[in-house]
N, C-alpha and C positions, 0 to 999 in steps of 0.2 A: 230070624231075628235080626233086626239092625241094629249095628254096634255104632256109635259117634265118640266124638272125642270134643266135649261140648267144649272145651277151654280154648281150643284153638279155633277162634272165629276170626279168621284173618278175611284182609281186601282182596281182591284178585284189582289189580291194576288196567284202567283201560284204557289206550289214545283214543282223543277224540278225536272224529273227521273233521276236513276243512268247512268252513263255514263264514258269515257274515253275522251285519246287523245286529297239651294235659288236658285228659277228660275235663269239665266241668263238675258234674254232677255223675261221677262216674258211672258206667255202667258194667262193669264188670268190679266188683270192689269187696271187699271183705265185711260180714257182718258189723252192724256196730252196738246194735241194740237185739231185744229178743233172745229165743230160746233158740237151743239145737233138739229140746227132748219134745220125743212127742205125747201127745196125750195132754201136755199142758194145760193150765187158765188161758195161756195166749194163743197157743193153738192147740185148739181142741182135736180128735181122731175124726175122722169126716171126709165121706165120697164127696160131699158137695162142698161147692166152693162157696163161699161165703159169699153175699149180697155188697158189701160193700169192697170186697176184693183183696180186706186182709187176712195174713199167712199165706197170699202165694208163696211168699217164701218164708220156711217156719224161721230162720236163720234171722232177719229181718222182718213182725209181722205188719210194718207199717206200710212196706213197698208195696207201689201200684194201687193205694188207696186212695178217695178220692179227696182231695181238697190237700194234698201235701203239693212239694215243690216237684215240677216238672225235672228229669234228666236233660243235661246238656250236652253235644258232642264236643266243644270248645267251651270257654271260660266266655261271658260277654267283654264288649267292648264300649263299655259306658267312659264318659268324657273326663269322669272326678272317679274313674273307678267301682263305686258305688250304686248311681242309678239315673246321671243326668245320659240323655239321648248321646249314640257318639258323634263324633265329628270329625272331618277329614283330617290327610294328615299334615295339613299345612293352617287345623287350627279352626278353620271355619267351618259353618254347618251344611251340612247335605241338604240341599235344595230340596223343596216342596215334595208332599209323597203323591199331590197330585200333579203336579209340573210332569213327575215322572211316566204316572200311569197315560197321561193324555198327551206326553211327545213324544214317549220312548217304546208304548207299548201301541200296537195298533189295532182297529176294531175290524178287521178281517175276522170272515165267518168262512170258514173254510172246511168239509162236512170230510170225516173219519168212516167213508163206507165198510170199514171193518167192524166197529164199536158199537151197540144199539146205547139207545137216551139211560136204559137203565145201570150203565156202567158212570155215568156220573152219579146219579142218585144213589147208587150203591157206595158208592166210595162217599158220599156225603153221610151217609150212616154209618159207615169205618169210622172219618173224621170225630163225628158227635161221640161213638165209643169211645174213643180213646182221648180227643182233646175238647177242652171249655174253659177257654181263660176265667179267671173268678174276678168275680167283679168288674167287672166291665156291663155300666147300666147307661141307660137313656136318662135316669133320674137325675144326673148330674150335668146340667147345659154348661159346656165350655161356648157354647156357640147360643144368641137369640138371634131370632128373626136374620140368621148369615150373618151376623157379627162377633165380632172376639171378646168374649165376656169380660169387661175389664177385672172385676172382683174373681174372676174364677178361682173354686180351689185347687191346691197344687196340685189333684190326682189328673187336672185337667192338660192337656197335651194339643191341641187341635191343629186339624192343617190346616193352613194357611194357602188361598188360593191368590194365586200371580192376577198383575192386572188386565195382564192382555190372555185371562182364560177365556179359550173357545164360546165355552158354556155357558159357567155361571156368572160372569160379570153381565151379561144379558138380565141377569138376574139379580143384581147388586148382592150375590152369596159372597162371603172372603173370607170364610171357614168353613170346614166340617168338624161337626161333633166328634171327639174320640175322649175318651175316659180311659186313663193308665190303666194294667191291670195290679189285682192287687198282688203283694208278693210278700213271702214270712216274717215273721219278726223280724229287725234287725239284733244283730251281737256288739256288744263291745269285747274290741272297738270292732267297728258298721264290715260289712262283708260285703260281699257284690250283690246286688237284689235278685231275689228268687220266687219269679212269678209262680201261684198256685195253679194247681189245674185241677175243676170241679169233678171233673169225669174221674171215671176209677180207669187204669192205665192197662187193663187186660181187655182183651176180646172176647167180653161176657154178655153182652147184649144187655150192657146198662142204661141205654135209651129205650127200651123195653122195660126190663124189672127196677130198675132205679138205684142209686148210690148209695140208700142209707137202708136197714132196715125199716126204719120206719115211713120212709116213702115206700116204701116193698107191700106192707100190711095193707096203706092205702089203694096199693091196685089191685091186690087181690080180690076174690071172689068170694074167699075163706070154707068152699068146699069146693070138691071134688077137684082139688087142686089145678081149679081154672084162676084166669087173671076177668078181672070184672070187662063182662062187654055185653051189651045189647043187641038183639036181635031183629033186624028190618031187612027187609024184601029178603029173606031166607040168607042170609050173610050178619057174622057178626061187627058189631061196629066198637069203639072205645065209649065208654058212659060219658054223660058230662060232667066237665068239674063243676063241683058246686062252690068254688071259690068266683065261678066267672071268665070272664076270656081276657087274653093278653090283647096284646096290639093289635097282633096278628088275626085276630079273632079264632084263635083256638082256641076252643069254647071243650075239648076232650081235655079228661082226665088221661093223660100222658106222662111218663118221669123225662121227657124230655123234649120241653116245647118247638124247640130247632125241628124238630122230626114232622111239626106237619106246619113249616113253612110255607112249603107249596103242596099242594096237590101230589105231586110227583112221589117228594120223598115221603111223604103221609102213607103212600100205598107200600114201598115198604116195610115199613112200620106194621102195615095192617098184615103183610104176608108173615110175619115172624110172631104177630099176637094172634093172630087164627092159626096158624102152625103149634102154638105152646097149648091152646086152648084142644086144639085137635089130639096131638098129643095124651094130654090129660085123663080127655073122654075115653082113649081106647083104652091107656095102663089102667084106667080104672073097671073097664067090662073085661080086662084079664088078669087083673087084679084087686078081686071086692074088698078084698080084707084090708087093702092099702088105705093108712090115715090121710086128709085129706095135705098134711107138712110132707109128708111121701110121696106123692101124686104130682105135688108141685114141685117139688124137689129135682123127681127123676124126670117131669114135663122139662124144664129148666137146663135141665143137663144134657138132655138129649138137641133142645132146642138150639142153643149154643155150641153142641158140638156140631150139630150141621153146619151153621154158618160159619165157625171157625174154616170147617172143610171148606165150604163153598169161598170164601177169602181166598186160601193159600192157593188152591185145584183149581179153580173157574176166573176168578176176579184177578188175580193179582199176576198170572202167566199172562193176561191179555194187556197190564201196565210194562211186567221185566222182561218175560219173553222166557219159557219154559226152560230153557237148556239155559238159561243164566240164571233161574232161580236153582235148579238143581249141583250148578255150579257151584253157587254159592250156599248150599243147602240150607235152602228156605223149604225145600219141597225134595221127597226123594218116592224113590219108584216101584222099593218095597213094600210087601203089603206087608211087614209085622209092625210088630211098638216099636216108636222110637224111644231113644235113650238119649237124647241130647239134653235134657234136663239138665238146666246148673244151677244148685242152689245161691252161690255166688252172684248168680246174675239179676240183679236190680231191673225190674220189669217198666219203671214209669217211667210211663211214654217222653219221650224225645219231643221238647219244645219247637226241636227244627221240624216234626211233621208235622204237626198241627198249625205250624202256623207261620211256614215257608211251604210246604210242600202242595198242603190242600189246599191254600189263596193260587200257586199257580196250576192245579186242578182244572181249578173252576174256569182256565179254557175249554174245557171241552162243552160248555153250558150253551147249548144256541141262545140266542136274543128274540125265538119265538116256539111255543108248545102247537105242534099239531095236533086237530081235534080231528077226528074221520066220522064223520057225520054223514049215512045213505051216503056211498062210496062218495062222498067228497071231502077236501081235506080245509080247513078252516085253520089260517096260523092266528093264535093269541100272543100279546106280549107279553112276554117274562112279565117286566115288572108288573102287569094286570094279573098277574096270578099271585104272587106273594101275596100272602095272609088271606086272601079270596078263598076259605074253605065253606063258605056257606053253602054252596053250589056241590061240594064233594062228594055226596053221595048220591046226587044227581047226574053227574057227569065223567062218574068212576071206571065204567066200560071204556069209556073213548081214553084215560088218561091210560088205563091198563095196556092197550092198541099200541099208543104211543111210544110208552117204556120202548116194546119189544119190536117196534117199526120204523122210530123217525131214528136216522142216526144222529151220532154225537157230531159235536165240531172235536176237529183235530187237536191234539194237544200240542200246543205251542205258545209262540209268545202274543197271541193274539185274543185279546178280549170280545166281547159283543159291547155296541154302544148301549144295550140296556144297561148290562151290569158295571158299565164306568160312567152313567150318569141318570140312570132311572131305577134305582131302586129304592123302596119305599118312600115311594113317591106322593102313595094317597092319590087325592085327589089334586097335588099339585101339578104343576108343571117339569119342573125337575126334579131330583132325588139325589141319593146317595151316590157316589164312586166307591162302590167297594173294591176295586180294586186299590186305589190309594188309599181307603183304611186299612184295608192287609198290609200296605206297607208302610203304615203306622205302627201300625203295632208288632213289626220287624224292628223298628226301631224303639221302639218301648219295650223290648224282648233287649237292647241290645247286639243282636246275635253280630259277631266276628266278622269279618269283611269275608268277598268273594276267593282270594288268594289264599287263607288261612283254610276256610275247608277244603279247598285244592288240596290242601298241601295235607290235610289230618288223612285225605281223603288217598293218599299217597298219587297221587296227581301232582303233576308239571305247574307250577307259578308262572304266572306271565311277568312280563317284567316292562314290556311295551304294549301299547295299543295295537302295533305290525304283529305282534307275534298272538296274541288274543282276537286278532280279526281271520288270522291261516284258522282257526279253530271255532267258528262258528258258523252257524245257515244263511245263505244265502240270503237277505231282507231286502226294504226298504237300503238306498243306499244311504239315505238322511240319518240311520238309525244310527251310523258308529258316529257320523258327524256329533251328532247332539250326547252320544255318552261321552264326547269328549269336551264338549261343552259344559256339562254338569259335573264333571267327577275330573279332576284336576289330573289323578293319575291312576293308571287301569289299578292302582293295590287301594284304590277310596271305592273300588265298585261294591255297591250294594249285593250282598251272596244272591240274593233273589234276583238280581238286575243279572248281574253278569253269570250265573247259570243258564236264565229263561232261555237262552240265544245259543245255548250248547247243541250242537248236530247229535242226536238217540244213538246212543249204542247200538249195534247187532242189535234186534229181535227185541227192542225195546223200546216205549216212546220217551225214554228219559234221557238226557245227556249225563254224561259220565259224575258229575256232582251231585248233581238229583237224582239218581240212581244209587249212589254209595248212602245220600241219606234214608233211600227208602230202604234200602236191602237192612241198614243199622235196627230203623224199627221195626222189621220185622221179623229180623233174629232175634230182638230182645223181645217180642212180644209171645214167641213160641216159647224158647229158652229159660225164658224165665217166671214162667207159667208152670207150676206143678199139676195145673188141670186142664193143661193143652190135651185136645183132645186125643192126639194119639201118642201120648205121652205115656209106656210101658212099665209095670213093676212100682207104682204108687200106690196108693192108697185109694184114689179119685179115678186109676184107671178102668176102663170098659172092658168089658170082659171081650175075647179074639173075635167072636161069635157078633158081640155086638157092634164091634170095632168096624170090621166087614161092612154089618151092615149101615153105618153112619157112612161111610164110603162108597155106597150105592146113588147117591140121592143128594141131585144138582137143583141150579135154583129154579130149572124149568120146573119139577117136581111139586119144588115149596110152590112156585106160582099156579098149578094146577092147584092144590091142597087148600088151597086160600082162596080161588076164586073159580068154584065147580060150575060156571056156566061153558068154561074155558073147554073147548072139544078139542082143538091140536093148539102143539104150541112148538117152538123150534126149539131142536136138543138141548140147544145153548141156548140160552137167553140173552148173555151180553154179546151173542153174534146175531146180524141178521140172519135170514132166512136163506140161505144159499142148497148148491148143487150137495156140502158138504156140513150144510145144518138145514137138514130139510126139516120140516112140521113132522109130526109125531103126533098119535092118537094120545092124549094125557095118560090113558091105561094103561098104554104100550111101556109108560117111562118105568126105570126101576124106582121102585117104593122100598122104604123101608119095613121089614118084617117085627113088630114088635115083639114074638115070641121068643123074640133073644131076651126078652127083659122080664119073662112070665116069671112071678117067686117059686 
């Protein structure tokens, strides 16, 4: 049995190498609302976890639900306190968020032959789980035809592009769209603003079954406790929404349209709804008597504990590096329950990951999809793929190849020029900089300067520009010139700016910042989950038997299960194919036995 001592989640302190170029919203805190009894109207008695994610903690049952206010690791740093953008400390505004993405950050493609393509798409369905800024829509133009809406209303925020942009002054653009997010009531007197986040804040695969009951009913099948999907060329597919299609042309009935963007992340979306669906059909041929709220229930429960598994075990040793996750006990090497369970611990997700952590992610994204068509390889551009699902179930073999064949780009501070100026582009000529809306909406977040989570982070403060350049990679040598041109003095750097350029810990691809912020959310994402999956002595827990076998069964497994033309596939999936993750006959992999689950 594993004994923890959940209260003490301390930092382990790290130097970083040489290189170049008070809580907020607490997350360990004492209840404030709800019950402690169980059985209650608030929390009812129940192996299953609720659909929209409240009573993970009976103590609190509103935490980790979706559409309340995100957790913060620091207080923001808005200008009146309240909710204006911050600004340096000598007064004036931080310069353009795209000035920074297209001087400071650079479109080196740089390939991670450790990593396959599906370790970004995976962590792109992490992110959607747990973060979605609320309200943030297209419907509100701070921007027409590239110009700054003189009338805009005040939710409006937009960058502002400089006159000598590379890019778009080719194009007479001198904005991009950005719409604030929205955030809670204010109090009298006004409080510091507190963005919503529409996603539920646990690791429940609610870009699969959805946030609300009643988006839940919607996807179902309403027997035999499958989720509704249609059947072509012997694979099932999502139905179509009969509301119609977004932008994107996602034309499927989905809880969460983000998930078939592209092509990519659409397939795992389809591995985790043929796995619920697979699921179902067996408990139900070893289980007749089961109703069909039972059937989906335990399809659900078992679905989500894999991928929980698969997160912590496969996905997340390949971002912190196995012996710092066990370090910092994210993951431990026992096989019984764990007991780290802290009622105390307030589970909704951390604004710094969703929206510091996966915007710099989204290095690893190449700026072209390999297609392998009759042994030859055909690169598409990113931006030709976004919202292009019409083709998807046409062209599904060659994107599945891909996941587990083309590598990622390395994770660093280096963008593809698709995603800092071709996306959603249409049929235009140029597009979005998502990378300088991410850091918009860092600064419509507020979030605390670079120095400040150093220092939460129990990390060294810099105090010169000499002593923050001994501590960063090797770049461009223009790069520190120009952060010193933009940021008046290294304690104005932007937390995003001046982590991206951190040398990776040991055994990690993060620097010491971005590492403290990931390991934060991922202890409160176990910890504070009453129905983590190997979470011992609750009520939601799996029986030993079962527990095993959830433990068995990696995401090669799920990607056999989901796509049975598949005859080997490598152990690992988010590794390539090597001497030390050879190909394996699908049959060969361990399955899960569901006789642990026979009534």
């Amino acid at each position: 049995m594993l004994r923890l001592t959940p209260a003490l989640l301390i930092f382990n302190v790290f130097v970083p190498a040489c290189v170049l170029a008070t809580t907020w919203l607490s997350t360990q805190m004492p209840p404030t609302t709800g019950t402690t009894s169980a059985g209650t109207a608030s929390c009812p008695t129940s192996k299953y976890r609720s659909i929209d994610s409240s009573c993970s903690s009976r103590l609190n049952p509103t935490w980790g639900t979706a559409n309340q206010p995100y957790a913060s690791l620091l207080p923001p740093n808005y200008a009146d306190g309240i909710s204006s953008p911050p600004v340096m400390n000598d007064g004036n505004e931080y310069i353009s968020a795209r000035t920074i993405s297209f001087n400071v950050f650079s479109i080196d493609e740089i390939r991670d032959p450790a990593n396959t393509l599906l370790n970004v798409f995976f962590m792109n369905a992490i992110g959607h789980d747990l973060n979605a800024p609320a309200g943030a829509t297209d419907n509100v133009q701070c921007c027409v035809n590239g110009q700054i809406e003189e009338n805009a209303p005040s939710s409006c925020f937009p960058v502002p592009i400089a006159d000598d942009d590379g890019v778009y002054t080719w194009f007479s653009i001198r904005c991009l769209n950005y719409v604030r997010v929205l955030t809670s009531p204010q109090t009298e007197p006004p409080q510091p603003a507190q963005q919503l986040n529409s996603a539920t804040s646990l690791l429940d695969l609610s870009f699969l079954y959805g946030t609300s009951i009643a988006q839940s009913i919607s996807l179902r099948a309403t027997s035999g406790g499958r989720l509704q999907a249609v059947r072509r060329n012997g694979v099932e597919w999502p139905v179509i929404n009969p509301d119609g299609c977004t932008w994107a042309d996602v034309c499927y009935l989905v809880a969460d349209s983000r998930s078939y963007q592209f092509p990519m992340s659409a397939t795992v979306h389809l591995i985790f709804l043929r796995e619920h669906n697979r699921l179902a059909n067996q408990l139900r041929l070893l289980n007749p008597g089961w109703s069909d709220e039972t059937l989906f229930q335990e399809a659900r429960r078992i679905n989500v504990a894999q991928y929980q598994r698969i997160v912590y075990y496969e996905y997340l040793p390949r971002v912190l590096g196995e012996l710092n996750m066990l370090s910092n006990r994210l993951i431990y090497q026992e096989t019984g329950f764990a007991t780290d369970f802290n009622a105390f611990q307030n589970p909704s997700s951390l604004s710094e990951f969703g929206n510091i952590l996966i915007p710099f992610m989204q290095s690893q994204l190449p700026g072209a999809i390999n297609f392998y068509v009759n042994d030859t390889v055909q690169s598409v551009l990113l931006s030709s793929m976004e919202g292009k699902l019409t083709t998807l179930e046409n062209v599904f073999a060659s994107i599945f190849t891909s996941l587990l064949t083309q590598p990622a780009n390395r994770m660093d501070s280096s963008f593809s020029i698709e995603w800092k100026n071709f996306m959603r582009r249409g049929s235009a000529a140029v597009g979005q900089d998502n990378l300088a809306l991410d850091i918009q909406r860092m600064r419509d977040f507020g979030f605390a300067r670079y120095n400040e989570y150093r220092s939460r982070c129990g990390l060294n403060r810099f105090a010169t520009w000499e002593a923050y350049n001994t501590t960063i990679k090797v770049l461009c040598p223009k790069t520190l010139e120009r952060l010193r041109l933009y940021y008046p003095s290294v304690d104005d750097l932007d937390v995003f700016v001046g982590a991206a350029f951190e040398e990776p810990i040991p055994g990690s691809l993060l620097g010491p910042t971005f590492f403290c912020l990931f390991r934060e959310q991922f202890l409160i994402a176990r910890t504070g989950d009453r129905y983590f999956f190997e979470a011992g002595g609750l009520e939601g827990s799996f029986t030993a038997a079962q527990l095993a076998e959830i433990r068995k069964v990696g995401m090669s497994r799920l990607m056999c299960n989901a796509f049975p033309t598949t005859a080997k596939i490598q152990a690992n999936a988010f590794g390539p194919v090597s001497v030390n993750n050879t190909l394996a006959a699908c049959n060969t992999l361990p399955t899960l036995n569901l006789n642990a689950w026979k009534a």
